[in-house]
N, C-alpha and C positions, 0 to 999 in steps of 0.2 A: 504493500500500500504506500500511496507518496508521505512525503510528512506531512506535507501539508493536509493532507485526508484526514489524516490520521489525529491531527490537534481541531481540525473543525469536528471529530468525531470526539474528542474528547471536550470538545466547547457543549454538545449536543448532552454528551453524558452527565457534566456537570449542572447544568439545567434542570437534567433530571431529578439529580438526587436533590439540587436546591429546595424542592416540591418537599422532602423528608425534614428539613431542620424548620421550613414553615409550617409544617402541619403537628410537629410537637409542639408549638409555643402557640401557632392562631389564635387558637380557639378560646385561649384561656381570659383574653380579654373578654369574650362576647359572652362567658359565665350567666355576667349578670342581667345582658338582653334574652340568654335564650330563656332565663327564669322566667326574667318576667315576660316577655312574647308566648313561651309553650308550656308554661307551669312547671318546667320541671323543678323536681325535689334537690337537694344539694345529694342524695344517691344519685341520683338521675345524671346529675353535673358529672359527677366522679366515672361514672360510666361513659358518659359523650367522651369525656377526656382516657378514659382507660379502655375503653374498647379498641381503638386504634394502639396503644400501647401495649398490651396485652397479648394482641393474634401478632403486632408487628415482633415482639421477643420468641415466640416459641415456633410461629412460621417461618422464622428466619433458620432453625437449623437444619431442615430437609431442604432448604433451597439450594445449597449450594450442589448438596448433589441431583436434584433435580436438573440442573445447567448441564454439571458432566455428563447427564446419562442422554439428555433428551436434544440438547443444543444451549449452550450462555444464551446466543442474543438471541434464539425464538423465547425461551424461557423472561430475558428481562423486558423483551418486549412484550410479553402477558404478563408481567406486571406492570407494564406501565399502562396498560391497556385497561386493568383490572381497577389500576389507582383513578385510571380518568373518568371510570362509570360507577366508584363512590364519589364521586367530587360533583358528577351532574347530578347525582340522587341527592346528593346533597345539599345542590342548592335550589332543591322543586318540594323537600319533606318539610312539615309544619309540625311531626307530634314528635315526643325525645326518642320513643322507640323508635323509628324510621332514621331518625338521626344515630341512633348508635347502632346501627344494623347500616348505615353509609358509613358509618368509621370503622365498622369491622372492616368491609369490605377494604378501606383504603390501607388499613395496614396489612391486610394479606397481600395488599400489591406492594407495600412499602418493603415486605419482608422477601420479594422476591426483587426489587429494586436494587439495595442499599448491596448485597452480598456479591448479584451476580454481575454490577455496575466492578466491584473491585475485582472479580475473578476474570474480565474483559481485557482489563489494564494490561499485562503479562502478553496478553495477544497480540496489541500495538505497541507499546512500548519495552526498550530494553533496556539495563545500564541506566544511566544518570538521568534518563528522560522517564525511565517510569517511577523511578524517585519523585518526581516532578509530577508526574502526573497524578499519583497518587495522592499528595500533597494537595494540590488542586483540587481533586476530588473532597477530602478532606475540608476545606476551607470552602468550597459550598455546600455543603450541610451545616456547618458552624455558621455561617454568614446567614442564612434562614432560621437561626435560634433570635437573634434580634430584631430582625425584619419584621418577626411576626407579629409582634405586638403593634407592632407602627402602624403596617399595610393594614391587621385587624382591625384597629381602630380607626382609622378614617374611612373606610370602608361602612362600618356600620354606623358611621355619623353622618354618608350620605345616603345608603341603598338599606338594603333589608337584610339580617342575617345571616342569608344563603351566600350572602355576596362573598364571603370569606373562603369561600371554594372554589370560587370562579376566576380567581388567582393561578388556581392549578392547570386549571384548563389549557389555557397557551402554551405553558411549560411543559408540560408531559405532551400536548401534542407535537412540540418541537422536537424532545429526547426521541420519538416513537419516529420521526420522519428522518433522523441522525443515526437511531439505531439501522431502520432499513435501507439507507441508502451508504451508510459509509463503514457500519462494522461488519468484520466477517463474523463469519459461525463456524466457532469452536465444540468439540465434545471429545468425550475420556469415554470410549465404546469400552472398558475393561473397568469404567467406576461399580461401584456394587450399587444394587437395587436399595430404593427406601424404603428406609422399616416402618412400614404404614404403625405398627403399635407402638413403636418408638415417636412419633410422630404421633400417634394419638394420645399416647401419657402427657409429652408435652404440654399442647393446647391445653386439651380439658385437666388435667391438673393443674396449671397453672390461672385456668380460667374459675374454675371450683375455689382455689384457695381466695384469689381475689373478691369473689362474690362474696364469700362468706364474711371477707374483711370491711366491704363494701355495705354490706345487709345487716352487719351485724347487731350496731347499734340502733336498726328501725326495728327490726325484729327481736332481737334479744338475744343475748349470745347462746341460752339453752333452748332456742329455737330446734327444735330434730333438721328443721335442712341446713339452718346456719353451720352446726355442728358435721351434718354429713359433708357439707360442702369443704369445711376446711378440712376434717379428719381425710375426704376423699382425696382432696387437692394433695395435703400432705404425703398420703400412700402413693399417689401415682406419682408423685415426683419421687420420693424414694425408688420406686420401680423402675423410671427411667433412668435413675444412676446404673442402678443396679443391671438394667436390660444392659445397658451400654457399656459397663466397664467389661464384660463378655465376649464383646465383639471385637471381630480383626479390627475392624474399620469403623469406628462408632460415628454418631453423627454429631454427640459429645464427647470429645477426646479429655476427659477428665484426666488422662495422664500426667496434660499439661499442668496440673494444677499443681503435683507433686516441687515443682519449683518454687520455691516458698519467693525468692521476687517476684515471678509472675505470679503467684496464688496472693499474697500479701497487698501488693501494688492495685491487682485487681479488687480486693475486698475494697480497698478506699475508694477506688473509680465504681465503686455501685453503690457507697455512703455517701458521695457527691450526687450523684443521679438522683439520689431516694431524697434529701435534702433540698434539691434543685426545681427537681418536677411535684414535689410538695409545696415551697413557696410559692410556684407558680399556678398551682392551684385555687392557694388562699389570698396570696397578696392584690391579683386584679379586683378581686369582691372587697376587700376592703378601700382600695383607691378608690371606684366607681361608688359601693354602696353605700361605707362610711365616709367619705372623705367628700362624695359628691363629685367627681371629676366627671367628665364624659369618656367613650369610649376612647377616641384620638386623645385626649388627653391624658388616661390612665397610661397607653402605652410609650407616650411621650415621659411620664413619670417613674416606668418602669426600667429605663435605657438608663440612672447607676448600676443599678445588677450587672444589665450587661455590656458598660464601660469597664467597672470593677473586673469583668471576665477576658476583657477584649486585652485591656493594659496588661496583664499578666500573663497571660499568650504570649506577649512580646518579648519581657523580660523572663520570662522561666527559663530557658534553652541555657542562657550563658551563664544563670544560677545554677541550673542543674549540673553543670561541667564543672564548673568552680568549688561547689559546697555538696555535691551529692544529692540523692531524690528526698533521702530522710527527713533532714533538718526541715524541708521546703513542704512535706505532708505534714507532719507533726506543729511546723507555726501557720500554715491552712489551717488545720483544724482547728489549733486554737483561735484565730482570728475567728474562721466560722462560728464556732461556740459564743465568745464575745458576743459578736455581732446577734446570735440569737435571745442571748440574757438581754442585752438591750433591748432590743425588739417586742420582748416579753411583758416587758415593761409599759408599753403602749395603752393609751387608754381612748376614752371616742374623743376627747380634746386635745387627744395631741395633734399638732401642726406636721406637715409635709415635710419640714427641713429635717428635724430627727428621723422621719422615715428614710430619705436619704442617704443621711450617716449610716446605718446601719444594715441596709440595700449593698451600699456600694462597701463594705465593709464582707457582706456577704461571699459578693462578689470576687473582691480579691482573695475571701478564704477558698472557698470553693475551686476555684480555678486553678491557685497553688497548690491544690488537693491534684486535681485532675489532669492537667497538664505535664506535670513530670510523672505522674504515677502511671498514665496511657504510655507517654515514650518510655521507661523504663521497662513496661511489662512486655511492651511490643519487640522491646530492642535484646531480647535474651530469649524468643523462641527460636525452635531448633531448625534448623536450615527444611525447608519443605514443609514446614510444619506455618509459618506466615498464615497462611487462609486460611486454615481450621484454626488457627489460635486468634487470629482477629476475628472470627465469626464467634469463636466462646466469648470471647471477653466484649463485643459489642453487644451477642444477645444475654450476657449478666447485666450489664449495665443498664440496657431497657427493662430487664426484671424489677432492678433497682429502683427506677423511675415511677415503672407498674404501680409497684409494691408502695411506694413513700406516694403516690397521692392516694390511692385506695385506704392507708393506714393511717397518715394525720389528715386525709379528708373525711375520715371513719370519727378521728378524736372532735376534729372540728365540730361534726354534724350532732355529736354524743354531747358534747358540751353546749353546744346553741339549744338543743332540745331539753336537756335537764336547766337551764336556765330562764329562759326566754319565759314572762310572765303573763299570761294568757286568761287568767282571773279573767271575771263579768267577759268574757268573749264566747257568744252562742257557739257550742260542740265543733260544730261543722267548719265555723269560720277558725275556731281553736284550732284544729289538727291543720287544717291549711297552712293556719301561720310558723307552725310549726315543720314544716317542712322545710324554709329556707330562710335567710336575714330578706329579700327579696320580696318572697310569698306574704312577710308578716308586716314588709310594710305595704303592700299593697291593699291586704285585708285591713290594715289601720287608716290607711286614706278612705277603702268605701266605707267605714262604719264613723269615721272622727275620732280614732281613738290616739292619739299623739302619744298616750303614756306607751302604748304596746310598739308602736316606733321606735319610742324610747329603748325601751326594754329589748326590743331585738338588737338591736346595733349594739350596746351593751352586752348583749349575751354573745353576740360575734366577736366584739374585738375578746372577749372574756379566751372565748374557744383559741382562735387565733393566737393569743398568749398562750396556752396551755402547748399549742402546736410549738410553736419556736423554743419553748422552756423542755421540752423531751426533747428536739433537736439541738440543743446547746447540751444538754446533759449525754446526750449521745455523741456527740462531738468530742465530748473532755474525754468522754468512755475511750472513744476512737483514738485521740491523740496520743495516751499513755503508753494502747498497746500501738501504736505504729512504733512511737521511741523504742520499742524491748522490742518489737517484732519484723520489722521491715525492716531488710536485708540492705546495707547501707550498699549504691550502685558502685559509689568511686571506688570500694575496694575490691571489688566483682573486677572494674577494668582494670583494676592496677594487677590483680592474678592475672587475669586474660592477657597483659601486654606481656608481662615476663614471662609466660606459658610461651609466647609465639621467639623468643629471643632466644632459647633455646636452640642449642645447633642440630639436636635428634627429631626428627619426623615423631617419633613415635613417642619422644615425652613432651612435643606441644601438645602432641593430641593428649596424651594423659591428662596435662596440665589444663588444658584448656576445659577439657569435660570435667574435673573435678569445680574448674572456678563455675561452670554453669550448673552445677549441684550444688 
């Protein structure tokens, strides 16, 4: 292929995946239109936002060998095909079911997208250019984690709800018209079949444990399904360890994990994600609900987080060479932690400027989490081993994401509802209001009730603090064991260089494999 083909094919691929980093962040602004537009419950919310998080973690690890067996680009191109008919269903559905039955859909395309868009790379590029490209690719799905709040917001300050999908549209039809005109089609005729029950633990365990976490506080935890759900969730995921560590060729190569840098580094890149995709769950509802902002405005409010994330991308690389991955997870977390005890502290008067501080505080802790702990994990798998080990480690880290807003959007919802005062409010308009900060003041406008206004914003920011005050405490948790537990990198390279300085062939190799143990 020329080069030039070959980087318009990579312009086309990047576009694609950009459609993946807007569709984790969209949505989160438009929270609080689609409450009050479609009635939904704050379950309801956690579902719109975790149904696409969800299918997009556990669809993601049959894809790749779907690509090998069947074709990469017929394959990425049926995701992207898949992604652009949740994205028109989504913007023509009016009730939240429809709408989280559009977001499954879009992450089963997402999950054939994101994996088989990097298993592409290797076909067109070689040497120092697929470095590059890969990089590339990398930096537009990042680049759509900030955009989305933006684009979501002004969007629903001029059109209707649905408008927030019709974003994708141009983009995924562009990737779909770059895949068939400029990439070849690759496949691995000797890859093994997928393990449909391997692939069926996945999903539905992961989709079971979620629910139950999700349900649990409307229903009750000794609910008989809440409990099947998670007890079930729990066993089948067991089971898919278990099916898989059996196999030649798993579709989880948990071997990988034996490396305590990669298993280590990895646990913090999915306490990032669970922290990340948590505050961005709760924090647009409090801009918009409590604070009063509009949609354009919440997401114009929300860009500390992601300056704090952006400035630190910059400066990590030549920290991380300098000082090692350690020192730079361990004061993340603590900044993160910080930044949470503050935040905890919040009440319905406090002013935007402290939210600020402790956003973009956020921000830089998180990011110092995640940035060297991604390059360290990624930079010590074992040669052939790249694609399976960025496919484990990108679909833990959407677990991670799953899991932290289903679990502090579970605490949030637990707390707003044991709070929120609903006294002299007729049964009917009671449990309504009870459903979201949104729903209670809406039913406070039609009846004149100001005091239950009151009391719902109160009972949110309440929740909201209890959310950041277990993330701060799970932060410190985190910090301690990274210091005792994570594998300082700069001594890993200082074996590996003297390993190779060695005049015998066969005691670099000794050396080298003991520094990667």
């Amino acid at each position: 292929m020329a080069v030039k083909n070959r980087w318009l094919a990579l312009i086309g691929l990047t576009i694609s995946v950009l459609v993946i980093g807007f569709d984790t962040t969209i949505l989160n602004v438009a929270l609080p239109t689609l409450a009050a537009d479609t009635g939904a419950s704050t379950g309801e919310l956690q579902w719109i936002v975790d149904s696409y998080a969800v299918v997009f973690a556990a669809a993601m690890l049959p894809a790749g060998f779907l690509g090998d067996r069947f074709g990469r680009r017929k394959l990425l191109i049926l995701g992207l095909v898949i992604f652009l008919g949740g994205s028109i269903v989504g913007t023509l559905v009016e009730t939240p079911g429809a709408l989280i039955g559009a977001r499954t859909v879009m992450g089963l395309g997402a999950a054939l997208i994101m994996p088989l868009t990097l298993s592409i790379i290797p076909t067109l590029f070689k040497g120092e250019d697929q470095t590059k490209a890969i990089a590339i690719i990398t930096v537009g799905v990042s680049i759509g984690l900030p955009l989305g709040p933006l684009i979501s917001g002004w969007l629903l300050d001029h059109f209707w709800w649905g408008s927030v999908f019709v974003i994708n549209i141009p983009l995924v039809a562009i990737g779909i018209l770059a895949c068939v005109l400029l990439v070849p089609e690759t496949k691995d005729p000797s890859s093994p079949r997928v393990d449909i029950i391997s692939t069926v633990l996945g999903i539905v365990g992961l989709g079971a444990l979620v629910y139950g976490v999700i349900e649990g506080p409307a229903e009750g935890w000794g609910d008989p399904v809440i409990l099947a759900s998670l007890i079930g969730g729990a066993l089948m995921l067991v089971g898919l360890v278990r099916r898989e560590q059996r196999r030649s060729r798993p579709m989880v190569d948990l071997e990988l994990l034996r490396n305590p840098t990669f298993r280590w580094n990895t646990v913090f890149l999915i306490l990032g994600m669970f922290v990340f995709m948590g505050l961005m769950f709760v924090l647009p509802q409090y801009l918009q609900v409590i604070q009063g902002h509009d949609a354009f405005g919440t997401g114009v409010r929300l860009m500390p987080l992601m300056v704090g994330m952006i400035v630190v991308a910059k400066i990590v690389p030549p920290l991380t060479i300098k000082l090692g991955t350690r020192p730079l997870v361990v004061a993340g977390l603590a900044i993160m932690s910080l930044a949470m005890f503050l935040g905890s502290t919040t009440d319905t008067d406090t002013g935007y400027g402290f939210t600020v501080l402790w956003m973009t505080l956020t921000g830089l802790g998180v990011s110092l989490v995640m940035v060297p702990a991604l390059d360290t994990a990624l930079a010590v798998l074992p040669k052939g081993k790249e694609g399976t080990g960025t496919g484990l480690n990108t679909t833990l880290r959407q677990v991670g994401g799953a899991i932290g807003i289903a679990l502090l959007g579970s605490v949030l919802n637990a707390v707003f509802t044991d709070r929120v005062d609903t006294s002299g409010v007729p049964p009917e308009a009671a449990e309504a209001a009870e459903e979201s900060v949104v729903a209670a003041q809406t039913v406070a406008a039609q009846l004149n009730l100001p005091q239950l206004a009151e009391s719902a914003e109160s009972a949110f920011v309440h929740g909201m603090s209890t959310v950041l005050l277990v993330c701060g405490i799970a932060g410190v948790v985190a910090a301690a064991l990274a210091a005792f537990k994570l594998p300082e990198s700069r001594e890993t390279k200082k074996t590996e260089e003297e390993a190779e300085e060695q005049p015998l062939p066969e005691a670099r190799s000794g050396m080298a494999d003991g520094a990667r143990q």
